[in-house]
C-alpha positions in Angstrom: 73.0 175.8 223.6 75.5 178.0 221.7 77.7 174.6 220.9 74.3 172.8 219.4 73.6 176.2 217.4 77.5 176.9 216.3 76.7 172.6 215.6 73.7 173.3 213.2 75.2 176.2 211.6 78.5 174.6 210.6 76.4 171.5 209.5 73.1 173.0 207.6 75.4 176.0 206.2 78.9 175.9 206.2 79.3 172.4 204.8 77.1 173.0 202.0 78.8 175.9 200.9 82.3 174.7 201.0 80.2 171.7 199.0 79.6 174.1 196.5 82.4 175.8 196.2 84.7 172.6 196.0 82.9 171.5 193.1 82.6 174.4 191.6 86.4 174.6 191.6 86.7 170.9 190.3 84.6 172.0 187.5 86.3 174.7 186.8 89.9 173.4 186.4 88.8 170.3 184.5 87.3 172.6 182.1 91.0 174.2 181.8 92.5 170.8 181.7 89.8 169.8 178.6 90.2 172.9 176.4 93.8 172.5 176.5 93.7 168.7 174.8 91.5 167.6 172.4 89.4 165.9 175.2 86.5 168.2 174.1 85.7 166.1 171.2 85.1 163.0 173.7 83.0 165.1 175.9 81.0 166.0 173.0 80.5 162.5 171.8 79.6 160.9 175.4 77.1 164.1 175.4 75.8 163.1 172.3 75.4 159.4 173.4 73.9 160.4 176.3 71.1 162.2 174.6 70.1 159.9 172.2 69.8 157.1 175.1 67.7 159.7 177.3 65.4 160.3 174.0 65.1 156.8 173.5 64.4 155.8 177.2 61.5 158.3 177.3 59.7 158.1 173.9 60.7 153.8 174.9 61.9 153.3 171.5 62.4 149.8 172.9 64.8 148.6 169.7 67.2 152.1 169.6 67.6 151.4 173.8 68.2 147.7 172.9 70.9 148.4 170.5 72.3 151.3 172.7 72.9 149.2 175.7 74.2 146.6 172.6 76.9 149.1 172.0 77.5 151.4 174.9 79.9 149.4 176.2 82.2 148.3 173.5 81.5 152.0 172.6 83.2 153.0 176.0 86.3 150.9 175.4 86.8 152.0 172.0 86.4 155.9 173.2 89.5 155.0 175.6 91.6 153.2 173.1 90.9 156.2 170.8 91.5 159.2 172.7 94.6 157.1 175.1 96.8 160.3 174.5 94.1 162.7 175.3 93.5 160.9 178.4 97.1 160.4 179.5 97.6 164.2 178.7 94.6 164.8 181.4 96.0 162.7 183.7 99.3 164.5 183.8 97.9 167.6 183.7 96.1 167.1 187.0 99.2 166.3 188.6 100.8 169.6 187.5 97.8 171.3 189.9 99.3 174.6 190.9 99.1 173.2 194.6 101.7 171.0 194.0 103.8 173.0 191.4 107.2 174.0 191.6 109.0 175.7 188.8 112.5 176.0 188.8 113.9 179.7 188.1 115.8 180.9 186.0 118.6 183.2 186.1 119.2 186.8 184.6 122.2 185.9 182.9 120.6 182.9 181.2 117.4 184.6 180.5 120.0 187.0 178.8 122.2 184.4 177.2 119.0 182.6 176.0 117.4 185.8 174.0 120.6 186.5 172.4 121.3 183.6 171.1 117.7 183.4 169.6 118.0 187.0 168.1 121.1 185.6 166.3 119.6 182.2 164.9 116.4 184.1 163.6 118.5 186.6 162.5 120.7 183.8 160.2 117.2 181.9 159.4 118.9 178.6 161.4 116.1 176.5 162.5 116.1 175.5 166.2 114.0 174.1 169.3 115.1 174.9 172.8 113.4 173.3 175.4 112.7 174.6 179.1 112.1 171.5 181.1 109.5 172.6 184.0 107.6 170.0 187.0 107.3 167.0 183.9 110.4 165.1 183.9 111.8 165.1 180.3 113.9 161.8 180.8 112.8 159.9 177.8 113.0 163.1 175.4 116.5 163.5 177.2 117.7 160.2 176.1 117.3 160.4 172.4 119.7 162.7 172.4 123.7 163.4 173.5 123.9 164.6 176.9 126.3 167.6 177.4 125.2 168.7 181.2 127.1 171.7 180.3 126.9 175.6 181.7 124.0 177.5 179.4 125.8 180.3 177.1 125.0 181.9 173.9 128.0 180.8 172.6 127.4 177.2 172.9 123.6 177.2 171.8 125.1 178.8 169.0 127.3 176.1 168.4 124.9 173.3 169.0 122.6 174.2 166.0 125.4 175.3 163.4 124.7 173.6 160.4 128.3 171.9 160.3 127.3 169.9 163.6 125.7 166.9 164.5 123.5 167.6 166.9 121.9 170.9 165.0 118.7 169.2 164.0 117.4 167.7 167.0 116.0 169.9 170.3 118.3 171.0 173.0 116.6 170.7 176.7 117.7 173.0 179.4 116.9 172.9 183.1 117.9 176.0 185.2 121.4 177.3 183.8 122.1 174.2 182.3 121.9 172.5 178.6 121.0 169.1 179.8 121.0 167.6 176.4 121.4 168.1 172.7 120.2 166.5 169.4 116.8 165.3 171.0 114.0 164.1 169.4 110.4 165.2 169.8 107.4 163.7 169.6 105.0 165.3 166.5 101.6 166.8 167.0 98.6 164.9 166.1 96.1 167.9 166.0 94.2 167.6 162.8 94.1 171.2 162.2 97.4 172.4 162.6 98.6 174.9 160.0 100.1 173.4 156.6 102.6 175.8 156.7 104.1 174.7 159.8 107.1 172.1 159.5 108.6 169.6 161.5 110.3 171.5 164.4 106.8 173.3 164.9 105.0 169.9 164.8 107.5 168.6 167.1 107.5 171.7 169.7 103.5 171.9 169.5 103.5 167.9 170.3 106.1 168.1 173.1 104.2 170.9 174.9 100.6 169.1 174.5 102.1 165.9 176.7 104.4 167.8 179.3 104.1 171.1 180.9 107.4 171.8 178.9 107.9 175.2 177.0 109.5 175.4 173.6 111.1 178.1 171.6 111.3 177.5 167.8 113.1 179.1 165.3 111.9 179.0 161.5 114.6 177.8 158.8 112.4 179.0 156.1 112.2 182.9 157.7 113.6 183.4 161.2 110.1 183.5 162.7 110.0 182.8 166.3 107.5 180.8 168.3 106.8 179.7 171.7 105.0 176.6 172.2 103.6 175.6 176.0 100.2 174.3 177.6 99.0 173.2 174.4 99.6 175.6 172.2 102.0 177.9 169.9 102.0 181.0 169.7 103.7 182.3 166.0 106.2 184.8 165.2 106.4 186.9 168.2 109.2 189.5 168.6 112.2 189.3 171.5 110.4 191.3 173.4 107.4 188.8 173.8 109.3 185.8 174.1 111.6 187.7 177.0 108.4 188.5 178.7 106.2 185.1 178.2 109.8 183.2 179.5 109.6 185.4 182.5 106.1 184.3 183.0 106.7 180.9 182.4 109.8 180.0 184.0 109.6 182.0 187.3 112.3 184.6 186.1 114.2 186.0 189.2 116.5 189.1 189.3 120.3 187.6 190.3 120.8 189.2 193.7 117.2 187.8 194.5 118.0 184.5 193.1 121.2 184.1 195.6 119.2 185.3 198.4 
């Protein structure tokens, strides 16, 4: 009698609460995955399509549903061709769930080595992206540029974006303590209302960080203004202090003696 009841229970009440909550979940990181792309404007036209047919099909305006289920369908296709990047960007995005993320750390030392370096080129007004490759693979951004695999230092992030060298206008990507390339080339934002007064490296760093889960540091030519640019978004002019602490955040900063451990 108790195995029927305990039966019942799990069946009438259990399962329809974890129902609940499961979806509730699903809805709830989709909507984090939409407001980071510009997937919203999609949602807002299929809800807009949507209503219009459900008006139609109940005042049966006969020649609006006629034409509707006309054009639904090439309407459908040309939605997809039309927002392709937004949809890839979803796609990705739900394969960086947080179940399945690993971020690789970062040292002390590099943290260190990183934030001095950007003090110094904001300080000189010498434009510069730094990327912080995270769960995305950056393989094709890597191969635009010159691949150094080289030991991360102040002194040669320095050097990479001096104006006397080649590699100083492109993007340098590093993973962990190492520069993996330099002289890379991002891909620009699309976003319609980005600020005029942003320039190519900001476009570029903004675009980057809407199609991976990368993080980007730029440094303004114009006035030394730094910016950090991840899930979508950039963040302008914030102080050392910020960026040390957003980087910490980001890139799963660990303390050296816990690192080794």
């Amino acid at each position: 009698m108790d195995w029927i009841l305990g039966n019942v229970f799990f069946r009438d009440v259990l399962l329809p609460v974890l129902d609940i909550l499961l979806l509730a979940y699903l809805i709830y990181r989709s909507y984090l995955i939409l407001v980071q792309t510009r997937a919203v404007q999609l949602i807002k036209g299929a809800l807009m399509i949507g209503l219009i047919y459900l008006l139609a099909f109940f005042l049966r305006l006969n020649t609006l549903l006629w034409i509707l289920n006309l054009l639904v369908p090439g309407l459908v296709i040309g939605l997809a061709i039309i927002f392709q990047p937004e949809l890839r960007r979803i796609f990705a995005r739900i394969g960086q769930g947080d179940w399945l993320r690993w971020r690789p750390r970062v040292r002390s030392h590099s943290l260190e080595a990183v934030l001095n370096s950007v003090g110094l080129l904001s300080a000189s007004k010498t434009g510069s992206l730094l990327v912080f490759s995270r769960n995305i693979g950056l393989n094709t951004i890597i191969e635009t540029g010159t691949r150094l695999n080289a030991d991360l230092s102040s002194s040669l992030l320095l050097t990479v974006f001096a104006g006397s060298t080649p590699l100083h206008d492109g993007a340098v990507v590093i993973r962990e303590d190492k520069i993996v390339a330099a002289g890379c080339f991002l891909p620009l934002s699309e976003q319609p209302d980005i600020r005029r007064t942003f320039g190519t490296r900001h476009r570029a760093a903004l675009g980057l960080a809407e199609e991976t889960d990368a993080v980007v540091i730029v440094v303004s030519e114009e006035n030394g203004a730094v910016s950090l640019a991840y899930d979508a978004n950039l963040i302008y002019d914030l102080s050392a202090e910020e960026v040390g602490e957003r980087l910490k955040r980001l890139l799963e900063y660990r303390e050296e003696e816990e690192f080794e451990s």
